[in-house]
C-alpha positions as CSV (number, residue, x, y, z in Angstrom):
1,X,40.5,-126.0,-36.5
2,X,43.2,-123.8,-37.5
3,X,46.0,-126.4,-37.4
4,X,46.2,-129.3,-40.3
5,X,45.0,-132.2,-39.1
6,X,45.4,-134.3,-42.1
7,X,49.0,-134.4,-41.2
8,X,50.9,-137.0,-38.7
9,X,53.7,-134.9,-38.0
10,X,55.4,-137.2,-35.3
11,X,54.5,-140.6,-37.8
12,X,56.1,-139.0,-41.1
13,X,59.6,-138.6,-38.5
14,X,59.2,-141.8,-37.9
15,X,58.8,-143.5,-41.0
16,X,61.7,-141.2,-42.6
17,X,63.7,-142.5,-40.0
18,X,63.1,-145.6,-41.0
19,X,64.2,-145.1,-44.4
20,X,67.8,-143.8,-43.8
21,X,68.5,-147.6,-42.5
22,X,70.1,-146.5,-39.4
23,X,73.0,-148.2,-37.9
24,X,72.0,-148.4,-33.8
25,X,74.7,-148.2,-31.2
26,X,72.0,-146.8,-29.0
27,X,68.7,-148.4,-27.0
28,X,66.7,-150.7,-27.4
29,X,69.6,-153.5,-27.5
30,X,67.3,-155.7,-30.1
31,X,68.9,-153.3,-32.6
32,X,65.9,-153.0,-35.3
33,X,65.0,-156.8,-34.1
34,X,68.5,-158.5,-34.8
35,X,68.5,-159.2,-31.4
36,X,65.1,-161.0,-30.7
37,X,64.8,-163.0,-33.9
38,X,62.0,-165.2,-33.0
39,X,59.9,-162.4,-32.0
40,X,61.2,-160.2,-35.0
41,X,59.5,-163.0,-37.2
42,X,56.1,-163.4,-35.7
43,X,55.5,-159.0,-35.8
44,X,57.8,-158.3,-38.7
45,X,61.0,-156.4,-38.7
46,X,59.4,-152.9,-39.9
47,X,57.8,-152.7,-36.4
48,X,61.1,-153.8,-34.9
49,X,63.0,-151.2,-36.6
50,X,61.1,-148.4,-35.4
51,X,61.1,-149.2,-31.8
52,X,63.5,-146.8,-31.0
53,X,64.6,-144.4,-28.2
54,X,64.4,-140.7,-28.0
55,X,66.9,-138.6,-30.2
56,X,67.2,-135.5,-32.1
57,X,65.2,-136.4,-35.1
58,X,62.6,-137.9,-33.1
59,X,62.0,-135.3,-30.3
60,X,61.4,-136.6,-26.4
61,X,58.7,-137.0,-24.2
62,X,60.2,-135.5,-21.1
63,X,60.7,-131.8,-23.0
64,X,59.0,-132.4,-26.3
65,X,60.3,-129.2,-29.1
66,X,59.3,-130.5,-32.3
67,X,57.7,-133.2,-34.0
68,X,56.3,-134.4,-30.7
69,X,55.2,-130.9,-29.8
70,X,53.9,-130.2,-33.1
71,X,51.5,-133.6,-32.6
72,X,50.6,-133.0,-29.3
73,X,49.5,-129.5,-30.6
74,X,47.4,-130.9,-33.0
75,X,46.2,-133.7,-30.4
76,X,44.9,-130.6,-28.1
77,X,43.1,-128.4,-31.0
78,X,41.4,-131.5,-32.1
79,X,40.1,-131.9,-28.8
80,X,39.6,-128.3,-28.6
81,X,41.5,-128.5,-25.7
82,X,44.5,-125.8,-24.8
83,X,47.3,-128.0,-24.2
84,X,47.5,-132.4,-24.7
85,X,50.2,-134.3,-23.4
86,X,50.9,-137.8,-24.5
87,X,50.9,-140.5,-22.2
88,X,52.6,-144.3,-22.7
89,X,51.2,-145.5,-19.4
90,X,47.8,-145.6,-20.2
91,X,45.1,-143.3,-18.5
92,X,46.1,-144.5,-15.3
93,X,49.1,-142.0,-15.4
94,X,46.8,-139.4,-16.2
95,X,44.8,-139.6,-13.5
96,X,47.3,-140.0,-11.5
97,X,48.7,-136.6,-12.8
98,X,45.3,-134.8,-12.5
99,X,45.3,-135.2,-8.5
100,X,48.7,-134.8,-7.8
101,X,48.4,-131.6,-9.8
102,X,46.1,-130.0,-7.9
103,X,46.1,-131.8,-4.5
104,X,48.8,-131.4,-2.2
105,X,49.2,-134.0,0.9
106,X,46.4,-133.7,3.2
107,X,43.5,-131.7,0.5
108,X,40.5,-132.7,0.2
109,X,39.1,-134.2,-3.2
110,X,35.5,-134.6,-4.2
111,X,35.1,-138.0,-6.0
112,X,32.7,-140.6,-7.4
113,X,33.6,-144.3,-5.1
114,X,32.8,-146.2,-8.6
115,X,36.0,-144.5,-10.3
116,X,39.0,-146.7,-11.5
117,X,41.9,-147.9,-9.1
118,X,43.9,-145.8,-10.7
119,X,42.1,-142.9,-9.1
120,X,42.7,-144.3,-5.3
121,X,46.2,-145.3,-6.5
122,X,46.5,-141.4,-7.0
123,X,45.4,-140.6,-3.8
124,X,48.4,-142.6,-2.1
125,X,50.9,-141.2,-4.4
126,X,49.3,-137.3,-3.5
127,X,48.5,-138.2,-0.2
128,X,44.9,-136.5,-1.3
129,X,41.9,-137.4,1.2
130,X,38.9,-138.2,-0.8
131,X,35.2,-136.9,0.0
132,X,33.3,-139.7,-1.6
133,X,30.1,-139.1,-3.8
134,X,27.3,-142.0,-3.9
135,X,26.7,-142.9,-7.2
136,X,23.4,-143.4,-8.3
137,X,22.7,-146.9,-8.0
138,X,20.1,-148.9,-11.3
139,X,19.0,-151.3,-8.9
140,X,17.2,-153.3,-11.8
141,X,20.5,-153.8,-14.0
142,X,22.4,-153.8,-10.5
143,X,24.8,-151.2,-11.8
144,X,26.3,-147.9,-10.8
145,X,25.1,-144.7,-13.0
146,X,26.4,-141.3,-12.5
147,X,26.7,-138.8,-9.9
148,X,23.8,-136.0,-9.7
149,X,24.5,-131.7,-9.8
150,X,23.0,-131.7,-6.4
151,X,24.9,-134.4,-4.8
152,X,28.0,-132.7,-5.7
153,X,26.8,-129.7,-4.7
154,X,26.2,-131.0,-1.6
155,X,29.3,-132.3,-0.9
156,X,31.0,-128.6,-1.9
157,X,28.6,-126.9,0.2
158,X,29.8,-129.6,3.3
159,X,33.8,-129.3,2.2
160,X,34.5,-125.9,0.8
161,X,38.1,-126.4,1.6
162,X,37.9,-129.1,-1.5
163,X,40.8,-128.4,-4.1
164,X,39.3,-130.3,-6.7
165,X,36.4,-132.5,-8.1
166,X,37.0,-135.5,-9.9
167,X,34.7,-137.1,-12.4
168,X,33.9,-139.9,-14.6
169,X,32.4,-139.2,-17.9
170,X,30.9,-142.2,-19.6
171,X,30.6,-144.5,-16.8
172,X,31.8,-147.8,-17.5
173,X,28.6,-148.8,-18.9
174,X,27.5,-145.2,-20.8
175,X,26.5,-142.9,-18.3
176,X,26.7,-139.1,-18.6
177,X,26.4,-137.1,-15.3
178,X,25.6,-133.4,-15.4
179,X,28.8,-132.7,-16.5
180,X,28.1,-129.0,-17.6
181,X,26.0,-128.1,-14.3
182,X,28.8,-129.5,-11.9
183,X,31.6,-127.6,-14.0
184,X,29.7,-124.5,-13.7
185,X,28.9,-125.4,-9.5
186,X,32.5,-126.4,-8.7
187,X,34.2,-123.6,-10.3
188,X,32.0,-120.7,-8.7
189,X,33.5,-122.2,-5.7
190,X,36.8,-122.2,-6.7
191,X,37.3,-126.2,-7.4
192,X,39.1,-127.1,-10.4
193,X,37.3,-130.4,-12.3
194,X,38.9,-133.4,-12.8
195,X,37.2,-136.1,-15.2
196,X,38.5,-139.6,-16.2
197,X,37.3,-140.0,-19.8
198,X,39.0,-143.5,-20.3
199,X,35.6,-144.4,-22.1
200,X,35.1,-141.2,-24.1
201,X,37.8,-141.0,-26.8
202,X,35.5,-141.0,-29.5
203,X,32.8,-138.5,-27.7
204,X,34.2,-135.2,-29.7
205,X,33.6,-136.8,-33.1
206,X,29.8,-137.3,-33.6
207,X,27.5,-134.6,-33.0
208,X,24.8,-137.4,-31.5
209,X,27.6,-138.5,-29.0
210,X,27.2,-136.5,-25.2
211,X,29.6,-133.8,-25.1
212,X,33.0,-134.5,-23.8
213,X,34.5,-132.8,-21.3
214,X,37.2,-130.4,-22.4
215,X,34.1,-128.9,-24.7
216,X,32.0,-128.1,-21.6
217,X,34.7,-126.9,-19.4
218,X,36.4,-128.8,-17.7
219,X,40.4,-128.1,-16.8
220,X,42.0,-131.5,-17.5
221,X,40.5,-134.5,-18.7
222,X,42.8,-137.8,-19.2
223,X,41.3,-139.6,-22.2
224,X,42.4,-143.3,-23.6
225,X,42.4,-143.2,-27.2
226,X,43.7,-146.6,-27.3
227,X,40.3,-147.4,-26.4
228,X,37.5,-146.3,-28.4
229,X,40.2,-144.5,-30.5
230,X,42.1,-146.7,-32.4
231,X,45.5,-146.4,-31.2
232,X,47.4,-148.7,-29.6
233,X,46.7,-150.3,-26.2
234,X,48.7,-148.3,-23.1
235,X,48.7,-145.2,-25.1
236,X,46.8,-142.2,-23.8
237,X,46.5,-138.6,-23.5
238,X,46.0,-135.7,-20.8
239,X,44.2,-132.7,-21.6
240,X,44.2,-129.2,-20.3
241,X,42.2,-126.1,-20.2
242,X,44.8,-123.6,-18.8
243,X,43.4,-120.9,-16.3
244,X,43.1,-123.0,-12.9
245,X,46.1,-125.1,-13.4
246,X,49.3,-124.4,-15.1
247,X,50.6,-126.0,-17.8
248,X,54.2,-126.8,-16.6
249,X,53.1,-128.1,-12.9
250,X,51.6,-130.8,-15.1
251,X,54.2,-131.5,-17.3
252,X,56.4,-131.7,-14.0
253,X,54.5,-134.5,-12.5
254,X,54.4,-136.4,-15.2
255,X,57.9,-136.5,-15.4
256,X,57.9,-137.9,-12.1
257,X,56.5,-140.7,-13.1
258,X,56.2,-141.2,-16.4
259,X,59.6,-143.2,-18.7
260,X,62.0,-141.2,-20.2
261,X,62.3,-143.9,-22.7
262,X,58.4,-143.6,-24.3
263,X,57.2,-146.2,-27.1
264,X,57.3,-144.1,-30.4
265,X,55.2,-146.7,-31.6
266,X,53.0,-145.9,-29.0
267,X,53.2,-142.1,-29.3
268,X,52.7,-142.4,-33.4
269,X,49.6,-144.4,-33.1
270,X,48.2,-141.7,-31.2
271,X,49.1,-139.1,-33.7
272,X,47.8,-141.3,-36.8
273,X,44.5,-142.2,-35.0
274,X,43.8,-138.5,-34.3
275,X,44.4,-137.7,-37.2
276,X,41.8,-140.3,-38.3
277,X,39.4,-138.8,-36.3
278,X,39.6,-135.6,-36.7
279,X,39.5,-136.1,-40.7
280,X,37.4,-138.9,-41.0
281,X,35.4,-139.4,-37.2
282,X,32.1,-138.0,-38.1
283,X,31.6,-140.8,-41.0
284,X,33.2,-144.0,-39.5
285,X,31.2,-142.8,-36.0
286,X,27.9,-142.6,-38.3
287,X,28.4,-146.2,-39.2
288,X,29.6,-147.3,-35.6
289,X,25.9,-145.7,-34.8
290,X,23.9,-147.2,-37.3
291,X,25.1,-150.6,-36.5
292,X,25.3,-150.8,-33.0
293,X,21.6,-149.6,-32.9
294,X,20.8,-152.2,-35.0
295,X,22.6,-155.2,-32.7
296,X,20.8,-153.9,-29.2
297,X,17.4,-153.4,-31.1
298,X,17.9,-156.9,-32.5
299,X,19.2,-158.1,-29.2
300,X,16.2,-156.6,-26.9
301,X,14.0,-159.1,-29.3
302,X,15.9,-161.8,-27.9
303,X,14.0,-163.3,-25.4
304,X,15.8,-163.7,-21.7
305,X,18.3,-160.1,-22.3
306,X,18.0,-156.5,-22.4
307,X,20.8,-154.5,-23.8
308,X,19.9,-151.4,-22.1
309,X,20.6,-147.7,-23.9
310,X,19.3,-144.1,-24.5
311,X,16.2,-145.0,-22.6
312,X,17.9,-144.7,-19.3
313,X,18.2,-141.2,-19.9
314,X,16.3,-139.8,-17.1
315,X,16.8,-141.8,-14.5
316,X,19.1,-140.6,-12.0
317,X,22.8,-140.2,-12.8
318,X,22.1,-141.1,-15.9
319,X,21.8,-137.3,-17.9
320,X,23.3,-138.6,-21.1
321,X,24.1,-141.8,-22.8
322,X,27.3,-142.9,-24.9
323,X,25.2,-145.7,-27.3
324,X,29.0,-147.5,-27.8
325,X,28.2,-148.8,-24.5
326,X,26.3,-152.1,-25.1
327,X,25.8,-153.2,-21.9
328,X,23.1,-156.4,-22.1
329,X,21.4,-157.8,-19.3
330,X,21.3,-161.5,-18.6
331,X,19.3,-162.5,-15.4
332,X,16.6,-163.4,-17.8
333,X,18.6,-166.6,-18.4
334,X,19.2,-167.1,-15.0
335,X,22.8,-166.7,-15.7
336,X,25.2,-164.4,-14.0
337,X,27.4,-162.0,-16.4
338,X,30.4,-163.8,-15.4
339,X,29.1,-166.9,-16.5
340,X,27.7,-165.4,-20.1
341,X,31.1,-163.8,-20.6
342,X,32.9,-167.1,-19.8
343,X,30.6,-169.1,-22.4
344,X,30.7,-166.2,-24.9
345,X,34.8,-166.6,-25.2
346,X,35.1,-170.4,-24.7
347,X,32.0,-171.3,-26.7
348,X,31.4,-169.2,-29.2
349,X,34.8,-167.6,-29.5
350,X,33.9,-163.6,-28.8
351,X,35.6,-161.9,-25.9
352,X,33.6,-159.3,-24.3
353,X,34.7,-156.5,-22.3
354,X,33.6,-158.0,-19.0
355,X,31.2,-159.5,-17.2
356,X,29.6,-158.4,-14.0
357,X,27.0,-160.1,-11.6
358,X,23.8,-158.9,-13.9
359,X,25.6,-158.1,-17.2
360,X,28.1,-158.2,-20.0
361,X,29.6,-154.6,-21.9
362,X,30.7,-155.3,-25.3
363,X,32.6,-152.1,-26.2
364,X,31.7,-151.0,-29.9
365,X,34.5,-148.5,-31.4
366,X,36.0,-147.5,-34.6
367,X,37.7,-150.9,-35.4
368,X,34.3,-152.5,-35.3
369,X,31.9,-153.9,-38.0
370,X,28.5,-155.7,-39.1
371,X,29.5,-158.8,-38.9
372,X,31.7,-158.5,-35.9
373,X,28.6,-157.2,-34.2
374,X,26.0,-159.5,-35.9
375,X,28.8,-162.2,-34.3
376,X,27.8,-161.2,-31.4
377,X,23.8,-161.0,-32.0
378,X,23.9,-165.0,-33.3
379,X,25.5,-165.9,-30.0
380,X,23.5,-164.3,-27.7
381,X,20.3,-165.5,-29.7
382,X,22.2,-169.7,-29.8
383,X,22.6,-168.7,-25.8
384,X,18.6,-167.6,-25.3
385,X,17.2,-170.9,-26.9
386,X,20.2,-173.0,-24.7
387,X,18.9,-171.7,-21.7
388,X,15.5,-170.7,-22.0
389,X,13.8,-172.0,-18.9
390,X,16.3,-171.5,-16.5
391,X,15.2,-169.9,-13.7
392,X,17.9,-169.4,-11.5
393,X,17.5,-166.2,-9.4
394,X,20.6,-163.9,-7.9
395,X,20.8,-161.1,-5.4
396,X,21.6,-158.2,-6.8
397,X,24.5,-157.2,-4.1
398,X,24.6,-153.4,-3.9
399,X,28.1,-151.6,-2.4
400,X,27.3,-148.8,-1.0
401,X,30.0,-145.7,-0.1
402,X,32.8,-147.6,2.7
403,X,33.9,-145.8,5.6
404,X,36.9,-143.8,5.5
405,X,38.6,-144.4,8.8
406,X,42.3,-143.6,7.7
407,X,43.6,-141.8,4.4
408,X,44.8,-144.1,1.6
409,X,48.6,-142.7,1.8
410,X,48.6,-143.4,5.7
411,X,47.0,-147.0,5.0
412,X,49.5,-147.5,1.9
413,X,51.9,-147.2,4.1
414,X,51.0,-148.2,8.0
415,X,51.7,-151.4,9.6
416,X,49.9,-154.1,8.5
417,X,48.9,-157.9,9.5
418,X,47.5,-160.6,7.3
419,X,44.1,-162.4,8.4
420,X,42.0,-164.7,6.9
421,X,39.2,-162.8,5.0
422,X,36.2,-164.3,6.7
423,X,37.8,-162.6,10.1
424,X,38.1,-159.1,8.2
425,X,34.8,-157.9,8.9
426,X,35.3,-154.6,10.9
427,X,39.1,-154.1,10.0
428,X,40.7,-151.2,8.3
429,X,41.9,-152.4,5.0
430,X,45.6,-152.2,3.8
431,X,45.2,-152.8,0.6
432,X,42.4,-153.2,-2.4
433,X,40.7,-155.8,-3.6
434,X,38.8,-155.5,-7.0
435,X,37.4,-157.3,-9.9
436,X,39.0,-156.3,-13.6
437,X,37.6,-155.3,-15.6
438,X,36.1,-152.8,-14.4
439,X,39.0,-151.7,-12.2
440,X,37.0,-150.5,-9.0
441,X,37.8,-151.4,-6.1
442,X,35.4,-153.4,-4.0
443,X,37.5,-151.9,-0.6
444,X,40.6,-149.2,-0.8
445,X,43.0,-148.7,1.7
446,X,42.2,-147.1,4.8
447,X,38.0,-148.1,4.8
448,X,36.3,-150.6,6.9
449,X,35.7,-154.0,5.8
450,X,32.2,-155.1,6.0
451,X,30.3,-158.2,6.0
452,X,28.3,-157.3,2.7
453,X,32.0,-156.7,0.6
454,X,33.5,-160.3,2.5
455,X,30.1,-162.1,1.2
456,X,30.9,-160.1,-2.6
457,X,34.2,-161.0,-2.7
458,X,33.3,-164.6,-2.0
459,X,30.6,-164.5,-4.6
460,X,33.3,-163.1,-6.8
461,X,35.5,-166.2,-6.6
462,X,32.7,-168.4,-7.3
463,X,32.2,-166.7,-10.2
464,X,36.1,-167.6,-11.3
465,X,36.3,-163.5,-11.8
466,X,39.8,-162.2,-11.8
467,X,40.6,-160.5,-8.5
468,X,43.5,-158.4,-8.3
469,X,45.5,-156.2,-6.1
470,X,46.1,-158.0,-3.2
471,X,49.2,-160.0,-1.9
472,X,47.3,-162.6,-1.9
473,X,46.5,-164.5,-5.2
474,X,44.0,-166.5,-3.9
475,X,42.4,-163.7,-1.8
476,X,41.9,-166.2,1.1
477,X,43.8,-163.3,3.1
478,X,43.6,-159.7,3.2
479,X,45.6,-157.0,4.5
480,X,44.7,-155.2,7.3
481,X,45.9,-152.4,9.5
482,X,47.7,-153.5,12.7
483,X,50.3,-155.3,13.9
């Protein structure tokens, strides 16, 4: 790295803005936390006095010409990318940016049907058609893995008038597709790659972590530091490999949708936790290793769960795994994930990241410790003796790749009628319906309703998991197309 990375260039503005003891007559009306006293007293007024708007000193977002430049500089050498922008809306913008970047209304995209709403939300806004790839399915752990080289070659070979292919890289749970072979595949035919690496933050830090994405090719990749990073939560950023796409068509569509008025508190977390990394990843990501191997090996001793890890390597869709990932299987308590998440938070006082039918994912990153993961251990092992015995069997309901009747864009915006949901089966949805975490929906907009996602959605509620997206709060109705 040729650039300094123990500096924080947008942070040290900051904080000797802080010291001149400004007088505001500009936004945020609070004015340095005057204004929201109550508030001021539970976060403290330092925070409130650098929650400030754009101005000279500071740089902006929307043009960035120094000290935002100069991090976002050292954001992209770090991740030995050619250009970074910084994102306040979370990965979801970035995404979002990625396909409308590349996809004009009506282009064809080539994309996994496990990826984040945030993905389908950026086909309505591009008006992008997507040609979905099955992930490979773990039937054991009832979990999607990857997608395979010669699936998406496949899909290439069947739409070569594809602008783009999109991928995720970790998966939810940890894992790695062939993310080198399908960089290499879909730009010999001309595709740019795509990859939502919400879950990979940390990935370019440890040489025992999978390779991330910029390193292995691919032209952007929008990456959520605020979650295995250490910065703050909403704060993100896009990276870009110039050659394929252009630098300032991306900076343009992220001005379309992205606030002229960005969080520096937001933006400087992101410049002091990269600079944490890239100074000091390699030894707190040794540690984050050392005891997260510890808590699953300890954990796979317990009798009833499996936390499942580099061992999967191998099977298909699965060509690396990110070990942060400590995904633990529960049926062996005859429990459901939802339920094991539900008694790890209101018994035992531990919040997960989520639950699923088979599983829970606790997420291990750099604010993590020994005891906060031994925590974890002592519960699980109080939870194996409380319900040894218990038998309880569930079907492990698999969703496989809807059918596409109508674009998202035209469903976002036909006609629509509400129905009950046990009426739905064989409609075209108008909106999604989705558990989060993990984000993905269950049915998009403009796919066919089946029986199978009805009877999932159902189990869903049962299960008291939080259902979002849909006009209805209750999801007792759905939208459909029609009037």
């Amino acid at each position: 790295m040729s650039g300094n990375q123990n500096i924080a260039p947008l942070f040290e503005a900051l904080k000797k803005y802080d010291s001149k003891n400004v007088v505001p007559f500009d936004v945020p009306g609070h004015k340095h936390g005057k204004g929201l006293p109550e508030f001021t007293e539970f976060v403290g007024e330092r925070l409130m006095r650098i929650d400030v708007n754009s101005m000279k000193p500071l740089d902006n977002i929307s043009n960035p010409i120094s000290v935002i430049k100069e991090a976002e500089e050292l954001m992209a050498e770090a991740y030995f990318a050619d250009c970074a922008f910084f994102l306040v809306n979370g990965t979801t913008s970035g995404v979002q940016a990625m396909i409308m970047s590349v996809c004009k209304p009506g282009e064809k995209i080539i994309i996994p049907r496990n990826a984040h709403k945030s993905a389908t939300n950026g086909l309505i806004l591009s008006g992008a058609i997507p040609v979905y790839i099955q992930p490979e399915t773990d039937y054991e752990l009832g979990i999607a893995n990857g997608v395979t080289a010669k699936n998406v070659e496949e899909a290439i070979i069947n739409n070569p008038d594809a602008k783009a292919v999109f991928l995720v890289n970790p998966t939810y749970y940890g894992a790695v597709s062939e993310i080198e072979n399908i960089i290499d595949i879909a730009h010999k035919n001309g595709m740019s790659v795509l990859v939502d690496e919400a879950h990979g933050a940390h990935l370019k830090f440890h040489e025992e972590f999978p390779k991330d994405a910029m390193e292995l090719g691919a032209d952007m990749a929008a990456v959520s530091l605020h979650k295995t990073g250490g910065s703050l939560t909403q704060s993100s950023v896009l990276l870009l490999n110039e050659g394929m796409i252009d630098k300032n068509t991306v900076k343009t569509i992220l001005n379309l949708t992205q606030t002229t008025s960005a969080s520096y508190i937001l933006m400087t977390s992101l410049d002091v936790a990269r600079k944490r990394l890239a100074v000091e990843g390699n030894r707190i990501f040794e540690d984050i290793l050392r005891i997260t191997r510890n808590a699953r090996n300890q954990i796979n001793n317990i009798e009833g769960l499996y936390a499942f890890g580099k061992e999967m390597i191998g099977k298909l869709g699965v060509y690396d795994f990110d070990e942060t990932k400590l995904g633990v299987n529960v049926t062996g308590l005859g429990i459901t994930g939802f339920e094991a998440y539900d008694i790890l938070r209101d018994k035992y006082n531990i919040q997960v990241e989520l639950g699923d039918a088979y599983n829970i994912l606790a997420i291990v990153s750099v604010g993590d410790t020994e005891e906060s993961l031994n925590s974890l251990v002592m519960a699980l092992k109080d939870m194996s003796i409380k319900y040894k015995g218990n038998k309880k069997k569930f079907e492990k309901v698999i969703l496989e790749n809807p059918e596409v009747i109508v674009s998202p864009r035209d469903a976002f915006y036909a006609r629509k009628r509400i129905i009950r949901l046990e009426e739905a089966e064989g409609e075209i949805s108008g909106e999604s319906v989705m558990a989060y975490p993990p984000g993905i929906p269950i049915v998009a907009p403009g796919e066919r309703i089946t029986k199978r996602m009805i009877e999932y959605i159902k189990f869903l509620k049962k299960q008291h998991s939080m259902l979002t997206d849909t006009a209805d709060p209750d999801v007792e109705y759905i939208k459909v197309l029609g009037s």
